[in-house]
PDB file of N, CA, C and O in Angstrom:
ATOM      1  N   UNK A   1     -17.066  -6.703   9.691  1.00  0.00           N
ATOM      2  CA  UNK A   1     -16.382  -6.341   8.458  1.00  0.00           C
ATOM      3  C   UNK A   1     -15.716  -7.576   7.852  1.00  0.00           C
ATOM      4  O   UNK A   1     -15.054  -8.319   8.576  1.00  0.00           O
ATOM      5  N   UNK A   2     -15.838  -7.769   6.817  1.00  0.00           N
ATOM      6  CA  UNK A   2     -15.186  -8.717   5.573  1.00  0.00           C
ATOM      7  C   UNK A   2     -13.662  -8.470   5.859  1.00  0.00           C
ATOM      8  O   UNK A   2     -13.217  -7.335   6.032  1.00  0.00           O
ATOM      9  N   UNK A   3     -12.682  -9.911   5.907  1.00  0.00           N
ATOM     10  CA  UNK A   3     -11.570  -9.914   5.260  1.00  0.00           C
ATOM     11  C   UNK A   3     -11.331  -9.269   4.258  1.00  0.00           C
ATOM     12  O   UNK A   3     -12.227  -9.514   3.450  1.00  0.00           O
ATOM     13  N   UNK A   4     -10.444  -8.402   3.748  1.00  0.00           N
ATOM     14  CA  UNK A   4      -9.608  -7.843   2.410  1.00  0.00           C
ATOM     15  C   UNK A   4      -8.511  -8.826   2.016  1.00  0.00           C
ATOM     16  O   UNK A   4      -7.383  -9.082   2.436  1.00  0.00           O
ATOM     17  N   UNK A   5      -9.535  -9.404   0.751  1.00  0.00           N
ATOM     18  CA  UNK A   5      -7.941 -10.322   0.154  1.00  0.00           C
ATOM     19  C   UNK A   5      -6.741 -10.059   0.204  1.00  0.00           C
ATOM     20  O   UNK A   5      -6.593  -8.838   0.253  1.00  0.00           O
ATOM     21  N   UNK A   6      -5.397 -10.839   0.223  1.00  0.00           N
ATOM     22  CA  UNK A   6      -4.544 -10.686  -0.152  1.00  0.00           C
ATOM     23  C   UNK A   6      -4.168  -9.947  -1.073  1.00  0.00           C
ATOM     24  O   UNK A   6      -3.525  -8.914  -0.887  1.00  0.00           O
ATOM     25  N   UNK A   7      -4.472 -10.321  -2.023  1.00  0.00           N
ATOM     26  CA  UNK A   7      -4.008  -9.820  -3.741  1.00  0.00           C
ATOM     27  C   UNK A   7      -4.830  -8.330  -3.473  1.00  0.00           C
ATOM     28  O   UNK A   7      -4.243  -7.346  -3.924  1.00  0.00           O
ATOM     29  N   UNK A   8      -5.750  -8.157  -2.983  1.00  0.00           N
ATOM     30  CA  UNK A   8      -6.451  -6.741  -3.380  1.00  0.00           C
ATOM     31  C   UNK A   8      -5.413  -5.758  -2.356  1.00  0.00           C
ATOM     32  O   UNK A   8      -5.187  -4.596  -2.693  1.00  0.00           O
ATOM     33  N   UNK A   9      -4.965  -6.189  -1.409  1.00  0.00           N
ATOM     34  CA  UNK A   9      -3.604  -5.603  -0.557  1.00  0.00           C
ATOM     35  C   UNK A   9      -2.672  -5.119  -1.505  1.00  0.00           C
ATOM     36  O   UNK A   9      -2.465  -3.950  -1.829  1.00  0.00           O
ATOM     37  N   UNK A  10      -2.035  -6.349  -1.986  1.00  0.00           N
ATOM     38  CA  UNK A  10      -0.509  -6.171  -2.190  1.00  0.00           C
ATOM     39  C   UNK A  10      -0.915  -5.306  -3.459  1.00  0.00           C
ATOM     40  O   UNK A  10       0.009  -4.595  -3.853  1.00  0.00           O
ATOM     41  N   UNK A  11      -2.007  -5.216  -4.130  1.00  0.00           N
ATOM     42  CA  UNK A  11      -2.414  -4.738  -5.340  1.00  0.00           C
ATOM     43  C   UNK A  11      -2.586  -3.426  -5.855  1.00  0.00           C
ATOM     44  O   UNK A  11      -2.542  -2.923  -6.978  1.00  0.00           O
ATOM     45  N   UNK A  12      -2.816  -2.978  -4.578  1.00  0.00           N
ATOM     46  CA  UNK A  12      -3.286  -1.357  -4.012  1.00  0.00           C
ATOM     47  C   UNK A  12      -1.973  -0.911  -3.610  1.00  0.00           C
ATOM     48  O   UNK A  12      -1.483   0.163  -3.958  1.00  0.00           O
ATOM     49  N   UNK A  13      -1.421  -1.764  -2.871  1.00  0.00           N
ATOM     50  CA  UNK A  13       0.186  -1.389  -2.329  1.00  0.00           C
ATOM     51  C   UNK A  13       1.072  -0.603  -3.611  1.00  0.00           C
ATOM     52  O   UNK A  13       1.610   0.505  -3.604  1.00  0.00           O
ATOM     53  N   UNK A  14       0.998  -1.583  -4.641  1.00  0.00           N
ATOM     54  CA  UNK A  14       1.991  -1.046  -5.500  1.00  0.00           C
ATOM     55  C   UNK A  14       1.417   0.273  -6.599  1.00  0.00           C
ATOM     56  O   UNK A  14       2.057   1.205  -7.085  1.00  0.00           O
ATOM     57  N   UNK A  15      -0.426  -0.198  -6.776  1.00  0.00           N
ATOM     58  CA  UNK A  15      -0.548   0.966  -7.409  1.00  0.00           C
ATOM     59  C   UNK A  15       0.221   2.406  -6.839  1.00  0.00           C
ATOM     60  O   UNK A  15       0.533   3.437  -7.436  1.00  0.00           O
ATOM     61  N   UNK A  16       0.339   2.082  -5.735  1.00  0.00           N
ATOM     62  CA  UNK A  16       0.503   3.610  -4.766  1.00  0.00           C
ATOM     63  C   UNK A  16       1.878   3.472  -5.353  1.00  0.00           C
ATOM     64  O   UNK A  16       2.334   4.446  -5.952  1.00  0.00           O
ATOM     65  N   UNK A  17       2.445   2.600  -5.272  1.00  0.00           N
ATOM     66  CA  UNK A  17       4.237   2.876  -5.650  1.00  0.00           C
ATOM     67  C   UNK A  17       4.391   3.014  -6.554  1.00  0.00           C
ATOM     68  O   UNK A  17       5.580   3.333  -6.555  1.00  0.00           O
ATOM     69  N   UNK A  18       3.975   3.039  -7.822  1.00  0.00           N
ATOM     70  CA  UNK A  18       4.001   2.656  -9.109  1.00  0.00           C
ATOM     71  C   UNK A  18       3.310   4.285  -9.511  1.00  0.00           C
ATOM     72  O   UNK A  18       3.809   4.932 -10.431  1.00  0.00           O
ATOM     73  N   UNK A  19       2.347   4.724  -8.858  1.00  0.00           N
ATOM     74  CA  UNK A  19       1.434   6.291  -8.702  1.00  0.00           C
ATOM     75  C   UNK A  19       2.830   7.380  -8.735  1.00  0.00           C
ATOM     76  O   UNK A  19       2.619   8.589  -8.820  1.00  0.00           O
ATOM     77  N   UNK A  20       3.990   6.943  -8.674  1.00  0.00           N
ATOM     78  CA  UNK A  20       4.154   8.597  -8.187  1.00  0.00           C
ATOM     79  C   UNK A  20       4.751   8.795  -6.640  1.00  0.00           C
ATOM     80  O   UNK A  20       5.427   9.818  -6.533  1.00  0.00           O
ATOM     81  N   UNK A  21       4.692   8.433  -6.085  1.00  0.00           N
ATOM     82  CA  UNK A  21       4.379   8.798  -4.255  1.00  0.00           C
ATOM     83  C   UNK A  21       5.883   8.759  -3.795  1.00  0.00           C
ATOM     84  O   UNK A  21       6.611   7.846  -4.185  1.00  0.00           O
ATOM     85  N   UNK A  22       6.229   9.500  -3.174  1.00  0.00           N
ATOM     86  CA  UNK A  22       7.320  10.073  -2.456  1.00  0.00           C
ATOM     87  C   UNK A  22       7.363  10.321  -1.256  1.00  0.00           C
ATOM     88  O   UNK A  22       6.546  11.128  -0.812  1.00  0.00           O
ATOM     89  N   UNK A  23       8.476   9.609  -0.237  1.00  0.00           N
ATOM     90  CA  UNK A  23       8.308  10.119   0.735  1.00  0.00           C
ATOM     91  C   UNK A  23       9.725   9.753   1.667  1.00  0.00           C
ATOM     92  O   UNK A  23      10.515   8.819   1.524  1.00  0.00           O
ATOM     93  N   UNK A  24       9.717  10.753   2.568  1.00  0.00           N
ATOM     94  CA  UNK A  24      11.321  10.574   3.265  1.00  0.00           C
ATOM     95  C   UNK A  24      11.008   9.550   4.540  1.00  0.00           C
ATOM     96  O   UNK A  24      11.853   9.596   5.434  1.00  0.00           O
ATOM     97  N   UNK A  25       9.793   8.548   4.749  1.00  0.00           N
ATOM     98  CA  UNK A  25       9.491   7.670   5.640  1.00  0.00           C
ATOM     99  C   UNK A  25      10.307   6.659   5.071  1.00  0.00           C
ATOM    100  O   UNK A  25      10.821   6.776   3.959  1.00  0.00           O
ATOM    101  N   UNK A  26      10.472   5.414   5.994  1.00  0.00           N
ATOM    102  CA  UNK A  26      10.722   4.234   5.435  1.00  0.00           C
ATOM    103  C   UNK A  26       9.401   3.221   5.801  1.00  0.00           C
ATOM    104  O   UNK A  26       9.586   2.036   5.526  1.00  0.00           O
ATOM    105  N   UNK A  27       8.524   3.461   6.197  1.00  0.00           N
ATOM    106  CA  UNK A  27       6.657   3.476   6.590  1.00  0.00           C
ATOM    107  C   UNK A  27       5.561   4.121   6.085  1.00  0.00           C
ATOM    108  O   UNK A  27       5.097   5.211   6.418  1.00  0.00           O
ATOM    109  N   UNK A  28       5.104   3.171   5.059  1.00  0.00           N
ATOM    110  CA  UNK A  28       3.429   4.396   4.265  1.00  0.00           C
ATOM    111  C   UNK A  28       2.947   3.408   5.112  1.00  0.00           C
ATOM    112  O   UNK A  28       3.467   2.386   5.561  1.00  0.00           O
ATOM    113  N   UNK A  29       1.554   4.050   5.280  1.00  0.00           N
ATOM    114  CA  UNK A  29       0.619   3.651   6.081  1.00  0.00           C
ATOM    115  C   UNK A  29      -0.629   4.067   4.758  1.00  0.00           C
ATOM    116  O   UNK A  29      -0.668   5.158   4.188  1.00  0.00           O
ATOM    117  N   UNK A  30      -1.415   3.089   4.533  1.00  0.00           N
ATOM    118  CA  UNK A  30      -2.193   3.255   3.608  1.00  0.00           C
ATOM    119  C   UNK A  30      -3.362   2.569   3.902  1.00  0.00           C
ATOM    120  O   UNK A  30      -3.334   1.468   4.451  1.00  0.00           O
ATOM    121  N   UNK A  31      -4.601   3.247   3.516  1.00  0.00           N
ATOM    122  CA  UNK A  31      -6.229   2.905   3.306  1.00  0.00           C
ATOM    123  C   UNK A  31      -6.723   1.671   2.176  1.00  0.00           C
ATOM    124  O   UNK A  31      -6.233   1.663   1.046  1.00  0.00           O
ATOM    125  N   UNK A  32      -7.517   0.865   2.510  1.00  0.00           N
ATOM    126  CA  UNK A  32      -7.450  -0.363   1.710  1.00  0.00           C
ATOM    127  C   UNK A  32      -9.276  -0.434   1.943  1.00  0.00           C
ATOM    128  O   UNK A  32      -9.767  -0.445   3.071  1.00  0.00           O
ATOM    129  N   UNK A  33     -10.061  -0.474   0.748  1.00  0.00           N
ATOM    130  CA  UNK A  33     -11.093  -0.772   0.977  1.00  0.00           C
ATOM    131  C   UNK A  33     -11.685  -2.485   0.299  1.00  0.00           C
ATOM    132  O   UNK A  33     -10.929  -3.168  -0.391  1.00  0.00           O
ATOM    133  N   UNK A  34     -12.381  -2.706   0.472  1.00  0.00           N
ATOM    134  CA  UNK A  34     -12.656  -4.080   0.243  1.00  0.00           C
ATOM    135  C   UNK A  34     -12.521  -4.477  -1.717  1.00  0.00           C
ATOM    136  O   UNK A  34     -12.183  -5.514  -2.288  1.00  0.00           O
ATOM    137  N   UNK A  35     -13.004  -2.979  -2.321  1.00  0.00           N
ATOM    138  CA  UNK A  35     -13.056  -3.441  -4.080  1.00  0.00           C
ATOM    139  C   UNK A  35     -11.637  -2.373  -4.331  1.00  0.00           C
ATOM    140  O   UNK A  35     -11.636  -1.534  -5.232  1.00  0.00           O
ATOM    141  N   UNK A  36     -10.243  -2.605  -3.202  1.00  0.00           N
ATOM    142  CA  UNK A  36      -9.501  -2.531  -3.893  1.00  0.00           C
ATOM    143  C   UNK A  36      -9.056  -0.718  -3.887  1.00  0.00           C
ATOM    144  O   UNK A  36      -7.930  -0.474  -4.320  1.00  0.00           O
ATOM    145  N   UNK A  37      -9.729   0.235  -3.515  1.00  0.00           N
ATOM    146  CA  UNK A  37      -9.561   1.399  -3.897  1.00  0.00           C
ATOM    147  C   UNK A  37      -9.018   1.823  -2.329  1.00  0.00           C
ATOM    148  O   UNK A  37      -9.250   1.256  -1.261  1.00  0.00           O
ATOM    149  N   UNK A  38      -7.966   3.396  -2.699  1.00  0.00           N
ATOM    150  CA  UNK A  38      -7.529   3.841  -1.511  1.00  0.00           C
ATOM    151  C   UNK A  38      -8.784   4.932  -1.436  1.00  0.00           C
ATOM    152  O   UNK A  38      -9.294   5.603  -2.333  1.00  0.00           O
ATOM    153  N   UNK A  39      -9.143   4.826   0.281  1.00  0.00           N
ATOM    154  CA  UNK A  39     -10.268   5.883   0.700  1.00  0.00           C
ATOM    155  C   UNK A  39     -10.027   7.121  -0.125  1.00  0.00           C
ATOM    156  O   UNK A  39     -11.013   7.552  -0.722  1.00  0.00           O
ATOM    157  N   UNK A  40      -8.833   7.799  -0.267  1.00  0.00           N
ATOM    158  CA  UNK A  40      -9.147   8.890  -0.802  1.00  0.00           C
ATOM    159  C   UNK A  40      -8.637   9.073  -2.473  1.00  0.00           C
ATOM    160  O   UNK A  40      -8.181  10.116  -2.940  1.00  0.00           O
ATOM    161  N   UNK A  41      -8.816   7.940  -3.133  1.00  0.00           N
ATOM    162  CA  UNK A  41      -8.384   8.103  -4.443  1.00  0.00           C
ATOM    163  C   UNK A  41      -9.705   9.216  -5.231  1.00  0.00           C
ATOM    164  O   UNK A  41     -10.860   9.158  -4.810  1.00  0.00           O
ATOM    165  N   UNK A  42      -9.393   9.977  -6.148  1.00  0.00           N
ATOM    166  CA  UNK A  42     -10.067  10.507  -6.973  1.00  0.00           C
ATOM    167  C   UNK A  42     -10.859   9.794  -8.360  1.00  0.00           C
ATOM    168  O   UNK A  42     -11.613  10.240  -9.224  1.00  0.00           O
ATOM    169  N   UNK A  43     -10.481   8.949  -8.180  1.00  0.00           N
ATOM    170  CA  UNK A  43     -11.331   7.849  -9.326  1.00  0.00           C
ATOM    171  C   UNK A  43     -11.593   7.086  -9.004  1.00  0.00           C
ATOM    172  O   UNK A  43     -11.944   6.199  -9.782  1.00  0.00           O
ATOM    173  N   UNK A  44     -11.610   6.866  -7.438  1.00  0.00           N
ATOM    174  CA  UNK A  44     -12.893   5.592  -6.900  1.00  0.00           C
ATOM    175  C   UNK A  44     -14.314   5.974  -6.718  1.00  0.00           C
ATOM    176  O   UNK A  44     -14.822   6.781  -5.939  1.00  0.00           O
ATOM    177  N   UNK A  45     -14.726   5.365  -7.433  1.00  0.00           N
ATOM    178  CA  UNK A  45     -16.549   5.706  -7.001  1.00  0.00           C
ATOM    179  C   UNK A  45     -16.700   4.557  -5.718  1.00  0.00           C
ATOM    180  O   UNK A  45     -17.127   3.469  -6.104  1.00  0.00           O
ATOM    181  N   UNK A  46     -16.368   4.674  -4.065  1.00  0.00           N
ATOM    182  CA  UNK A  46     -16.490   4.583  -3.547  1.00  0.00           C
ATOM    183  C   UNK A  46     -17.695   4.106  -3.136  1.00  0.00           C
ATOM    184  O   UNK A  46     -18.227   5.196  -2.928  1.00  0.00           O
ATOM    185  N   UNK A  47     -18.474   3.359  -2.880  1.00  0.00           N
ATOM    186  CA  UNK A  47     -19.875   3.186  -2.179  1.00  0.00           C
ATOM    187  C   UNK A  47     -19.625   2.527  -1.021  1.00  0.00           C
ATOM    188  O   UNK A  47     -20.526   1.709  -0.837  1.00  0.00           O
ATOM    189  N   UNK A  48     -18.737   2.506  -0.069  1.00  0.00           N
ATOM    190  CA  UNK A  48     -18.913   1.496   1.232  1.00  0.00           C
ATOM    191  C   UNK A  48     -17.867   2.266   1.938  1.00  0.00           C
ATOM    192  O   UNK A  48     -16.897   2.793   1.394  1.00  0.00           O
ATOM    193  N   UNK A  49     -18.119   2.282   3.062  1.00  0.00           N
ATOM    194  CA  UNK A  49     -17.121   3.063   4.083  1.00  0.00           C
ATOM    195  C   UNK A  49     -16.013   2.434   4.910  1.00  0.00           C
ATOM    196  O   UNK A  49     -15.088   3.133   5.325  1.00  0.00           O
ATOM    197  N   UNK A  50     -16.110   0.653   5.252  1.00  0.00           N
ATOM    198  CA  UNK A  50     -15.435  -0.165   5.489  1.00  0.00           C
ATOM    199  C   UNK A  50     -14.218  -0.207   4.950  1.00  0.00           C
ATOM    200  O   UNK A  50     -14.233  -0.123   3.722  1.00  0.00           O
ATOM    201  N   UNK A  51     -13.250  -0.301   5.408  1.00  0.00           N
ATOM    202  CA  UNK A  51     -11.519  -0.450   4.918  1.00  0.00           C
ATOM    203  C   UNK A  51     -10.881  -0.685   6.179  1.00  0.00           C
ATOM    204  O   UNK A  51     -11.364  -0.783   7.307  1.00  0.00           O
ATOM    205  N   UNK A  52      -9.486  -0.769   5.693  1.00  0.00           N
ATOM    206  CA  UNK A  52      -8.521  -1.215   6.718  1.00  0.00           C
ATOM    207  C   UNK A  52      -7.163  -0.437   5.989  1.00  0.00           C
ATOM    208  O   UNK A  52      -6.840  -0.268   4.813  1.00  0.00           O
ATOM    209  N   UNK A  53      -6.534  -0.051   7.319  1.00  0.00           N
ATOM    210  CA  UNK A  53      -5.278   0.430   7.269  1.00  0.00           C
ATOM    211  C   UNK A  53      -4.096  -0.468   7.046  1.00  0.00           C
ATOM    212  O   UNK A  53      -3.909  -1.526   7.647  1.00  0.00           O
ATOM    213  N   UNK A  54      -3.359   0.020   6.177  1.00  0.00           N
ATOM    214  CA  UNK A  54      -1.824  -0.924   5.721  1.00  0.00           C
ATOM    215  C   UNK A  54      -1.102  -0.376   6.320  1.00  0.00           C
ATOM    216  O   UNK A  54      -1.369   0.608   7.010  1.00  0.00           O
ATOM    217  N   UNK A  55       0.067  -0.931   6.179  1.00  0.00           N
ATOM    218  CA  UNK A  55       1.611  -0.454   6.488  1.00  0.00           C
ATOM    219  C   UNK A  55       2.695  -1.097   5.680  1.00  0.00           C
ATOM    220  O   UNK A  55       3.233  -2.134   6.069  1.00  0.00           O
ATOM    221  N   UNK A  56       3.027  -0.497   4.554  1.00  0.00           N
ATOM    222  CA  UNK A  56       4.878  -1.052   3.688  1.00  0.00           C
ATOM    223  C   UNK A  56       5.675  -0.437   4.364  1.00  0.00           C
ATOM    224  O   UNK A  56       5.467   0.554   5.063  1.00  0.00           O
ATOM    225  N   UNK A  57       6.819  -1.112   4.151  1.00  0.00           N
ATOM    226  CA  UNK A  57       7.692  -0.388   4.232  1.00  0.00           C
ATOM    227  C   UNK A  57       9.020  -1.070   3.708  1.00  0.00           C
ATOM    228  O   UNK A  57       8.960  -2.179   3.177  1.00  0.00           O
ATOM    229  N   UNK A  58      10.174  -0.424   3.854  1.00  0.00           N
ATOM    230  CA  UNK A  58      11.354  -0.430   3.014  1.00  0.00           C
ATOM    231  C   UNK A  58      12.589  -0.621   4.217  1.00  0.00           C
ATOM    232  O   UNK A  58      12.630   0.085   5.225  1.00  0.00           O
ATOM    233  N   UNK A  59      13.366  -1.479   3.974  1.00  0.00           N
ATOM    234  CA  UNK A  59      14.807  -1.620   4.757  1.00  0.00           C
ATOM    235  C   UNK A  59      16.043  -1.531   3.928  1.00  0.00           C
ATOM    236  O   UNK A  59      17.104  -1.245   4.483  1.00  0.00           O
ATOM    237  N   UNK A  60      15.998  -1.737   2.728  1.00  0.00           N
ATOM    238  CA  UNK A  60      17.175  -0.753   1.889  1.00  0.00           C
ATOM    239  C   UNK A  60      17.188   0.531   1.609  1.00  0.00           C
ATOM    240  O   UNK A  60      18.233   1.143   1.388  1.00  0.00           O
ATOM    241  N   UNK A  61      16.264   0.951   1.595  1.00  0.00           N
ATOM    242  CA  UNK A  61      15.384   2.738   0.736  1.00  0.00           C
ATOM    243  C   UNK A  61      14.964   1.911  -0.689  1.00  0.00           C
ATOM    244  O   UNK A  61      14.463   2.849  -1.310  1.00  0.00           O
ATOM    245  N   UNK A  62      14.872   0.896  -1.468  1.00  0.00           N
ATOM    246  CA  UNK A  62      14.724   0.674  -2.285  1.00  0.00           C
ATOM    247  C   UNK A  62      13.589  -0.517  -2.576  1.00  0.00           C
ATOM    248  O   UNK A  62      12.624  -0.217  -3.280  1.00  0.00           O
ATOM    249  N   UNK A  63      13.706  -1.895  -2.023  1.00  0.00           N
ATOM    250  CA  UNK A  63      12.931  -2.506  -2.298  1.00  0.00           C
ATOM    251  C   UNK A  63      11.694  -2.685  -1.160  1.00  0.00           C
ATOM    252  O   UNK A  63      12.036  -2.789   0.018  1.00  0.00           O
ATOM    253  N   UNK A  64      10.481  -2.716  -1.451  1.00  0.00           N
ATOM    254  CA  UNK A  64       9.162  -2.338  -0.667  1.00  0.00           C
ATOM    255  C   UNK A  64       8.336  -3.665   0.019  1.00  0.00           C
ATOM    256  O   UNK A  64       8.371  -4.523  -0.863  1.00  0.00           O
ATOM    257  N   UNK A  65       7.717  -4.135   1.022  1.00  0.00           N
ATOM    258  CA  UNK A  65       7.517  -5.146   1.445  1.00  0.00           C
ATOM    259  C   UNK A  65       6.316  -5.111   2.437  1.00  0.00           C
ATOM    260  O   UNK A  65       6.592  -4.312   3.332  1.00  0.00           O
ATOM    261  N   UNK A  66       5.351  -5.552   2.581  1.00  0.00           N
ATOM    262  CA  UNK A  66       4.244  -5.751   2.982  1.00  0.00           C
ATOM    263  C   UNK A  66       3.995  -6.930   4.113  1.00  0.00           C
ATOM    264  O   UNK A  66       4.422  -8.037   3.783  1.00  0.00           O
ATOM    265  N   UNK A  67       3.370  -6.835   5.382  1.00  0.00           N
ATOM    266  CA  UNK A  67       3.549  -7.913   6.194  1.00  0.00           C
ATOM    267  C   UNK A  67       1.652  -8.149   5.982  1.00  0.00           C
ATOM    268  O   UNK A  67       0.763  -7.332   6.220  1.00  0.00           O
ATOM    269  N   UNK A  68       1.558  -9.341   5.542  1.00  0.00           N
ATOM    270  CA  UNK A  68      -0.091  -9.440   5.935  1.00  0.00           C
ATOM    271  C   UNK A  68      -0.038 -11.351   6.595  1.00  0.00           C
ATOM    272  O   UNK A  68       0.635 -12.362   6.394  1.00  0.00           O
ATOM    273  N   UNK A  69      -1.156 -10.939   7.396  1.00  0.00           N
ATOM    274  CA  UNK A  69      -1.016 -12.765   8.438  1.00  0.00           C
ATOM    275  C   UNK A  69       0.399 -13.009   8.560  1.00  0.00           C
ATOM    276  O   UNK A  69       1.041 -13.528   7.646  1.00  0.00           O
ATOM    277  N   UNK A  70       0.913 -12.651   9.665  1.00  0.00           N
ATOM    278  CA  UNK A  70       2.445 -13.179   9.613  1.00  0.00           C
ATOM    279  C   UNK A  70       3.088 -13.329   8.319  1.00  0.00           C
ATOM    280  O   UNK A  70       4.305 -13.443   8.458  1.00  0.00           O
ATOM    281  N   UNK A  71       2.716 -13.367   7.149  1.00  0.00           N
ATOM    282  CA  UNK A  71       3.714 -13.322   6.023  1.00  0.00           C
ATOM    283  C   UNK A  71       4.163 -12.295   5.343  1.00  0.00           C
ATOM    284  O   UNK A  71       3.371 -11.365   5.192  1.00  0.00           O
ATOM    285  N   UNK A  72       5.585 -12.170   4.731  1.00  0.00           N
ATOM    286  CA  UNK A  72       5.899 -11.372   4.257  1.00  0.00           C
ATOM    287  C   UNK A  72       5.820 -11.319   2.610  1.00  0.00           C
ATOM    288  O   UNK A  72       6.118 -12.143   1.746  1.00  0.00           O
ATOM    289  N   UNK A  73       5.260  -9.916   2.561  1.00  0.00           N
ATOM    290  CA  UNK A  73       5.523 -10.127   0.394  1.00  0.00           C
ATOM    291  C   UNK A  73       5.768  -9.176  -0.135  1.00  0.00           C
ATOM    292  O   UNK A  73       5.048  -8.193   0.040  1.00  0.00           O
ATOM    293  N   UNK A  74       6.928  -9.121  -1.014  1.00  0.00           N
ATOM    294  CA  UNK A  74       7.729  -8.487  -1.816  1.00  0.00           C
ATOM    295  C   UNK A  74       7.022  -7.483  -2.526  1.00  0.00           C
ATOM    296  O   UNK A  74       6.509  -8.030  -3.502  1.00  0.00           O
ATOM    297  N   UNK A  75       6.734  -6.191  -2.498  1.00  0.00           N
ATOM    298  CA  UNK A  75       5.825  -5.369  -3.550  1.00  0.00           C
ATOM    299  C   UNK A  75       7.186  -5.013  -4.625  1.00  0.00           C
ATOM    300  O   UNK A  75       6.968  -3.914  -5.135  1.00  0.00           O
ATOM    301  N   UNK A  76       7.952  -5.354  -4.910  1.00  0.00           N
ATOM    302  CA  UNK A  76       8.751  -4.764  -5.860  1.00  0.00           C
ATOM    303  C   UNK A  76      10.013  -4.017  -5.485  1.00  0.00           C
ATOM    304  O   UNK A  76      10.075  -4.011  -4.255  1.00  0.00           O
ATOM    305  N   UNK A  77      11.191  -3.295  -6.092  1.00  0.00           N
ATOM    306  CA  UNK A  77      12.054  -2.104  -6.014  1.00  0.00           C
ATOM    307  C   UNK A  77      11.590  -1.211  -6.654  1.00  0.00           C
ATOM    308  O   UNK A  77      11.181  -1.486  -7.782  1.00  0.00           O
ATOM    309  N   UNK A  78      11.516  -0.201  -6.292  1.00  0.00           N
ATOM    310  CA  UNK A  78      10.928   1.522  -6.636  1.00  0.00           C
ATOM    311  C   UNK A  78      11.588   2.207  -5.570  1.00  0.00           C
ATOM    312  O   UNK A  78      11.229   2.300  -4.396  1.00  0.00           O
ATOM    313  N   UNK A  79      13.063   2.887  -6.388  1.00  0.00           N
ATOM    314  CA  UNK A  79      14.057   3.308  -5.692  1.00  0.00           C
ATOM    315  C   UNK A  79      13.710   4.633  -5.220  1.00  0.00           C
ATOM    316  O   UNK A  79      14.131   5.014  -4.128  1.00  0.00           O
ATOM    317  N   UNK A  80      12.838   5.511  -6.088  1.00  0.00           N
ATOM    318  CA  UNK A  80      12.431   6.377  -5.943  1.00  0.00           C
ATOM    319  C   UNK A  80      11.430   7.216  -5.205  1.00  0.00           C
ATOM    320  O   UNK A  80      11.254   8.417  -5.408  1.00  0.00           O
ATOM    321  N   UNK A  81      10.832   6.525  -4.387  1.00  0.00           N
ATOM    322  CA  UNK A  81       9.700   6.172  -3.496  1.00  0.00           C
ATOM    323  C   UNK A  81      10.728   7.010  -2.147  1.00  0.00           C
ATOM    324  O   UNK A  81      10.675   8.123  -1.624  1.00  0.00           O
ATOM    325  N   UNK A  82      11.488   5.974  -1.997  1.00  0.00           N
ATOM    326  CA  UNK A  82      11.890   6.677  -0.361  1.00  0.00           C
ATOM    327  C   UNK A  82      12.979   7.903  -0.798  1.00  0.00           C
ATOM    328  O   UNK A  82      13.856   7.538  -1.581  1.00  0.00           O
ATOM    329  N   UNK A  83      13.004   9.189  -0.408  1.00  0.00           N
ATOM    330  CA  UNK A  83      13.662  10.214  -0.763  1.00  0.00           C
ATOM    331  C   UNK A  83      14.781  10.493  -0.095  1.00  0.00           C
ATOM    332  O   UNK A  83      15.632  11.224  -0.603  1.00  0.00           O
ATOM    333  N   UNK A  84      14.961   9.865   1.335  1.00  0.00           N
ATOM    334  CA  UNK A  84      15.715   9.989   2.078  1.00  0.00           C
ATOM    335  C   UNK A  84      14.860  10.898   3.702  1.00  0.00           C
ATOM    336  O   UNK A  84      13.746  11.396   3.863  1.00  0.00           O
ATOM    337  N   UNK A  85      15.903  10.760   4.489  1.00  0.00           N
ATOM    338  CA  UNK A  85      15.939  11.570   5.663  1.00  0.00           C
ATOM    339  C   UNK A  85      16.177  12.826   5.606  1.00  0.00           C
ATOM    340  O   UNK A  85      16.202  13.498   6.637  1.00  0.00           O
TER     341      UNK A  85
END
């Protein structure tokens, strides 16, 4: 299986945050396929079955952060995302 760029990571990361998505985790765990689409989005025309699993997550409830190769990167604040415990 192919590396998944960087940018197509952090890229997908925020669509999801930016989507709507709610949740009382301080951990999404998310599907990443190589052109960028989550396995189960409804407007990916999907043709390849290959992907890799993410993980963001949040240590204020507010701002969102991504670990890929030992580095860390900032997906933004989207306060609304973590709902609480």
């Amino acid at each position: 299986m192919r590396n998944i760029p960087k940018e197509t990571i952090i890229s997908t990361a925020r669509s999801l945050l930016r989507g709507g998505i709610e949740t009382n985790q301080k951990r999404i765990t998310f599907p990443v396929t190589l052109s960028g689409e989550l396995f189960y989005s409804k407007e990916a025309e999907i043709r390849e079955i290959e992907g890799k699993m993410w993980t963001m997550y949040t240590v204020d409830c507010k701002q969102w952060l991504i670990k890929i190769e030992e580095e860390v990167f900032n997906l933004g604040i989207y306060p609304n995302v973590y709902t609480g415990d």
